[in-house]
C-alpha positions in Angstrom: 0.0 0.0 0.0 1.5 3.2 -0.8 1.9 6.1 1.2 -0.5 8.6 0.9 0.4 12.5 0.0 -0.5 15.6 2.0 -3.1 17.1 0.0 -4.8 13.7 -1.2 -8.0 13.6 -2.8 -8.0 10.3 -4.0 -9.5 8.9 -1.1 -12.7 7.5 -0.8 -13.7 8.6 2.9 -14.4 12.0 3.6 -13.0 12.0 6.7 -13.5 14.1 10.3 -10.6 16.3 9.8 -11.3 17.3 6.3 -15.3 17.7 7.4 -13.9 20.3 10.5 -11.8 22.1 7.8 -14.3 22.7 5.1 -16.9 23.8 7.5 -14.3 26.2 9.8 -13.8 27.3 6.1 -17.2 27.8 4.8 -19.1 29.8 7.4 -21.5 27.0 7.8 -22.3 24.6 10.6 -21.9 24.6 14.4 -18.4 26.2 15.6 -17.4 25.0 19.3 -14.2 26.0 21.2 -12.9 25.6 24.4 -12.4 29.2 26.2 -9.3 29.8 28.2 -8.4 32.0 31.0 -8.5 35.3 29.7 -12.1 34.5 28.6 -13.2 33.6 31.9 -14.3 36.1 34.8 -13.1 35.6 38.3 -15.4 33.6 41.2 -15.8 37.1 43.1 -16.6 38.9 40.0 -20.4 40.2 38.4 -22.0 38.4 35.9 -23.2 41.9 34.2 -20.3 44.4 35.1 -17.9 41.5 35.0 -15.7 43.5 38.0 -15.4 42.6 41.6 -18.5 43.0 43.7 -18.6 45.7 46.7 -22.3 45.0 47.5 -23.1 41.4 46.1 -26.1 39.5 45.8 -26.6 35.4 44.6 -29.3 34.3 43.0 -31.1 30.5 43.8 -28.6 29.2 41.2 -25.6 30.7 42.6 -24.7 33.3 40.2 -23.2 36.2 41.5 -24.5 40.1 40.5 -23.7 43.6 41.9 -26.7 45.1 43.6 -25.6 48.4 42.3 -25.1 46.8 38.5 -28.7 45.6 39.1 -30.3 48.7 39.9 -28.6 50.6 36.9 -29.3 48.1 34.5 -33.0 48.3 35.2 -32.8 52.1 35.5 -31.3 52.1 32.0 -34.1 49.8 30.7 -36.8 52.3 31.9 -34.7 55.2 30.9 -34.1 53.2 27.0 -37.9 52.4 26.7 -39.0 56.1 27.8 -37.1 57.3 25.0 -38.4 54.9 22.7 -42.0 56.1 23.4 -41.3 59.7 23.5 -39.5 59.0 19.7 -42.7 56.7 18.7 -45.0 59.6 20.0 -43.0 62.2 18.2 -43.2 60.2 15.0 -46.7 59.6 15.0 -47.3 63.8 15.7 -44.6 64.2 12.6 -46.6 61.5 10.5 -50.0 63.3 11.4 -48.9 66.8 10.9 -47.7 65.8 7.2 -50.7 64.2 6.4 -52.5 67.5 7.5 -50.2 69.5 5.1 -50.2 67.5 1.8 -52.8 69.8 0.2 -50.7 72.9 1.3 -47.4 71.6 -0.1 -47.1 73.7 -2.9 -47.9 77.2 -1.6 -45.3 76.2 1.7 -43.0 75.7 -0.8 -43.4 78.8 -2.9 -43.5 81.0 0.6 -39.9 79.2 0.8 -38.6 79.8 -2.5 -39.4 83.5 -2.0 -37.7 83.7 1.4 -34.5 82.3 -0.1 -34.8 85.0 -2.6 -35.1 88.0 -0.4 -32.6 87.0 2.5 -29.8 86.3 -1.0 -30.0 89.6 -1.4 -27.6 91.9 0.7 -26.2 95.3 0.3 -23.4 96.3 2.5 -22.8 100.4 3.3 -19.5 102.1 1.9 -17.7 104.3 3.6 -16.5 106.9 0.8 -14.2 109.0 4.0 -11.9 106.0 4.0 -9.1 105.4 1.9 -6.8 102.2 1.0 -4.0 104.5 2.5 -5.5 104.8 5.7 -6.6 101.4 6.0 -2.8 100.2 5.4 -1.6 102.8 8.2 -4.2 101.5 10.6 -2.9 98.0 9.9 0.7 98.6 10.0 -0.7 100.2 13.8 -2.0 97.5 15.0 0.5 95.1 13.6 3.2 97.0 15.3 1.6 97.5 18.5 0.4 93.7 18.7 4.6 93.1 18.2 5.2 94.8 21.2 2.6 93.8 23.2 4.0 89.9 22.4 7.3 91.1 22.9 6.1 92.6 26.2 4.7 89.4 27.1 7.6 87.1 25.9 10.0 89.0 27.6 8.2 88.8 31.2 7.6 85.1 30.8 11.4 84.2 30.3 11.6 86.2 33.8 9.3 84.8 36.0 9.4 81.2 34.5 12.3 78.9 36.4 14.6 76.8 34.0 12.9 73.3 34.3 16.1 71.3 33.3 17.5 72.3 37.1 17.8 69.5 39.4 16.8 71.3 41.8 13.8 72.4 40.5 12.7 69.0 39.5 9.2 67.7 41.2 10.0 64.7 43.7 7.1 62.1 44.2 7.3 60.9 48.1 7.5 57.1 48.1 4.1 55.6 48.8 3.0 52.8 51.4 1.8 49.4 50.1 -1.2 48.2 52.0 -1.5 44.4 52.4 -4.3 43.0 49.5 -7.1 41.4 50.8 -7.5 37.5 50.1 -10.8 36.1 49.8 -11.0 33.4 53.2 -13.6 30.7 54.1 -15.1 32.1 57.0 -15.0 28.7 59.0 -11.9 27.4 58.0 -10.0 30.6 56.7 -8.5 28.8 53.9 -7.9 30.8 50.4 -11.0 31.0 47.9 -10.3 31.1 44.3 -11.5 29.7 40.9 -10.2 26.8 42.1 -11.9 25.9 45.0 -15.4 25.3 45.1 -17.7 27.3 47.1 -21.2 27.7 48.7 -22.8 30.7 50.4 -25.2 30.1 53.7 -28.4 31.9 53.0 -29.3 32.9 56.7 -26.0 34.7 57.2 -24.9 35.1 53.5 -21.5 33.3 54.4 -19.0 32.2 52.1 -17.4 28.4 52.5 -16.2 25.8 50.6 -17.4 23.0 49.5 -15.7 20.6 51.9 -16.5 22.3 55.1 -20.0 22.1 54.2 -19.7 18.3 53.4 -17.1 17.8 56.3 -18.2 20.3 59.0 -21.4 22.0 58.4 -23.9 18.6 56.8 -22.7 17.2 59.9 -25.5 19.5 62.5 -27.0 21.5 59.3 -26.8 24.7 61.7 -25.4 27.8 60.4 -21.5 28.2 62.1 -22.0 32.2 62.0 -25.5 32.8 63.4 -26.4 29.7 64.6 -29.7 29.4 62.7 -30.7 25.8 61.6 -30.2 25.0 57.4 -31.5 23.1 54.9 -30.6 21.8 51.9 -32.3 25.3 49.8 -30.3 27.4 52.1 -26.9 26.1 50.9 -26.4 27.5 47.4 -23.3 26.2 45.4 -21.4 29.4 44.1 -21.2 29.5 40.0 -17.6 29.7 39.5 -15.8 30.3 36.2 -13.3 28.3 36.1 -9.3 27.7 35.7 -8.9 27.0 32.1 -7.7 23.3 33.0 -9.3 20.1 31.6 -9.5 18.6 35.1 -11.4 21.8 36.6 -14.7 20.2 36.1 -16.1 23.4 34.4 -17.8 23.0 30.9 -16.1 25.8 29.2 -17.1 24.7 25.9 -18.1 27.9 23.7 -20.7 27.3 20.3 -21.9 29.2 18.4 -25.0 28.1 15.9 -24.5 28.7 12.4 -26.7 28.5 8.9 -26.4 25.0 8.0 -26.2 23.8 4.2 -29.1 21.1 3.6 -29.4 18.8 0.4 
């Protein structure tokens, strides 16, 4: 059997590589990829604003939203449809007032062509005491005098302004303190909360923990290590986390996106 080349086409199989290629090539068909860690937002982060919550809020699901982002996403909704209405309500006045003024089209529009007329026409006043030797004289004036006046102005500028290439003279910037960043910490166990590590928020307190102190510590009694109120199942919601970017994360981050699709 001989070897086969590169660019082959004798084959009688159309085979899975070749199928991905022509439809990648095409702009038909299904597209999937698998995002990686630029493309994926941070455990702590807003699902709308995509930046680090001050004031969050988790939904039943355990998706994580900025109250604030909340608020002025729906303010921006009511603020996008107002405008909408007041443009549909201006349109329909516009639409109305047209219909109105069909029959008067063509006397508007001779009461314009005689404005344009009349405002085209415009006499301006000469002056027969001037001279184009005076008006020289009076511009040599002024361009002398506005010489000086730069002069003037030049000349106290280099004065009062301090040569900038002095040492001296220089602006120093005072070394500033470094404050200690804050590390998101299970508040039972204190241990480090990332992508990573999966996590589940207490409803009655609004507590974050990870998964294994709720399966090691908290399942044990059900009660609620920060107020001491008793839990069920509803009240411990699993945090929606997005990920590492690792096969082994256990994260489907599989993107698709649906195409037109060629049929026969």
């Amino acid at each position: 059997m001989t070897r086969h080349g590169k660019n082959c086409t004798a084959g009688a199989v159309y085979t899975y590589h070749e199928k991905k290629k022509d439809t990648a090539s095409s702009g038909y068909g299904t597209q999937s990829i698998r995002l990686g860690k630029d493309a994926i937002k941070d455990f702590d982060c807003c699902c709308l604003s995509l930046q680090p919550c001050q004031d969050p809020v988790v939904t039943p699901d355990g998706y994580l939203y900025e109250k604030q982002a909340i608020l002025e996403y729906i303010l921006q909704r009511k603020t996008d449809i107002a405008k909408k209405m007041k443009a549909y309500e201006k349109q329909k006045k516009e639409q109305k007032s047209n219909s109105q003024l069909e029959s008067k089209s063509e006397e508007r529009e001779r009461v314009e062509r005689f404005k344009t007329r009349e405002n085209s026409i415009v006499s301006k006043p000469i002056n027969p005491f001037t001279t184009g030797q005076n008006k020289g004289a009076e511009k040599g004036r002024t361009d002398s005098s506005s010489a000086e006046v730069s002069t003037g102005s030049a000349a106290t500028s280099s004065q009062t302004l301090p040569s900038f290439w002095i040492p001296s003279l220089t602006p120093e910037s005072k070394p500033t303190l470094l404050k200690k960043p804050d590390r998101y910490v299970c508040a039972v166990t204190r241990d480090v909360l990332g992508n990573s590590v999966p996590c589940a928020v207490l409803r009655p307190s609004g507590a974050v923990v990870t998964q294994e102190c709720v399966e090691k510590l908290i399942k044990k009694d059900m009660i609620d290590p920060m107020t001491g109120d008793k839990l069920s199942d509803k009240d411990i919601i699993p945090l929606q986390r997005g990920g590492t970017g690792f096969t082994a994360s256990g994260v489907d981050l599989c993107a698709k996106e649906a195409r037109p699709v060629m049929q026969v």
